[in-house]
N, C-alpha and C positions, 0 to 999 in steps of 0.2 A: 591303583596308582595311575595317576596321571600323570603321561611323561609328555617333558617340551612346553610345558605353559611359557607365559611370559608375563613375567607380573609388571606393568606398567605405576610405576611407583608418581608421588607429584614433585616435581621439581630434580627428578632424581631421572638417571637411566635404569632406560627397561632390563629385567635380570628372563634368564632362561633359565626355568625348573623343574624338579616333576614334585606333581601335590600328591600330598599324601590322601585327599577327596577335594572335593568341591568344597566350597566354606557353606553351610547352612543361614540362614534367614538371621537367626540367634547368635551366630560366633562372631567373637569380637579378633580373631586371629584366624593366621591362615599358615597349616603347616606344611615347610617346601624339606626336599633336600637336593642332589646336586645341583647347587648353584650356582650360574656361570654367567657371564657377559654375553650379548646374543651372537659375537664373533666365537665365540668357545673360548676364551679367555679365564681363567679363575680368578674373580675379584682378589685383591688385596689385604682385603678385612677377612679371610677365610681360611683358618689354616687348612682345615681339612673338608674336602668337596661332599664327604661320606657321610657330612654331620646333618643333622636334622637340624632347622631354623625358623624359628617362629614370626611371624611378624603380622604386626597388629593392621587390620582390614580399614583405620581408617589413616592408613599412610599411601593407600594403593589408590589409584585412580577406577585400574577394571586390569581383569585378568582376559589377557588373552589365552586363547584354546585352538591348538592346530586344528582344523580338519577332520581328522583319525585317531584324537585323544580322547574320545569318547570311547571308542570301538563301532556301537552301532550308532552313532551320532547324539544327540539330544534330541527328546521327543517337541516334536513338533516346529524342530526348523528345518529348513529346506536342504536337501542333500547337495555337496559341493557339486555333483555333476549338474545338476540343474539347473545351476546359478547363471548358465549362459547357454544357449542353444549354439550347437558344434557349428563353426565357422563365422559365428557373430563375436566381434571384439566384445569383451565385459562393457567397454566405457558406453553402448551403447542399450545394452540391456540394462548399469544402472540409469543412464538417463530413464529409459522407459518407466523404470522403477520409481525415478523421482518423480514424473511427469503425472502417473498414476496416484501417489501419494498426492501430493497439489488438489488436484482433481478432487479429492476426498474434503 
């Protein structure tokens, strides 16, 4: 279980969920349950938050993932501690980030 996704829908507001896995390469759908507004709010169209809900992977733009919905993260990205050395603001490390890509 993945808990806290945020499924970023197109045209639509982003919904907070937990997946029941990642969607594979081959799935045409992606299956969530409690579904909620990202204030905690329980959508309108839902009677019950407990239900399972399906919804097709080409209404989704990209699925957000906290942090620590992994567990041990996902192989081969960079761990959140790292993403900025202690005492440098982010907005300056992603510059560096941009500045390096360019460079490429």
């Amino acid at each position: 279980m993945i808990r806290d996704a945020v499924l970023h829908f197109s045209g639509e507001q982003p919904l907070l969920c937990d997946l029941r896995e990642l969607p594979a390469a081959g799935d045409a759908f992606v299956v969530v349950t409690n579904v909620r507004f990202v204030d905690g709010r329980k959508p309108g169209f839902i009677d019950r938050v407990e239900s399972w809900f399906i919804y097709p992977l080409s209404a989704i733009r990209f699925i957000e993932l906290p942090p620590d919905a992994l567990g041990g993260g996902v192989a081969g990205a960079p761990e959140a501690e790292a993403s900025a050395t202690p005492g440098e603001p982010l907005d300056a490390h992603a510059d560096a980030l941009l500045r390096r890509v360019r460079e490429l």
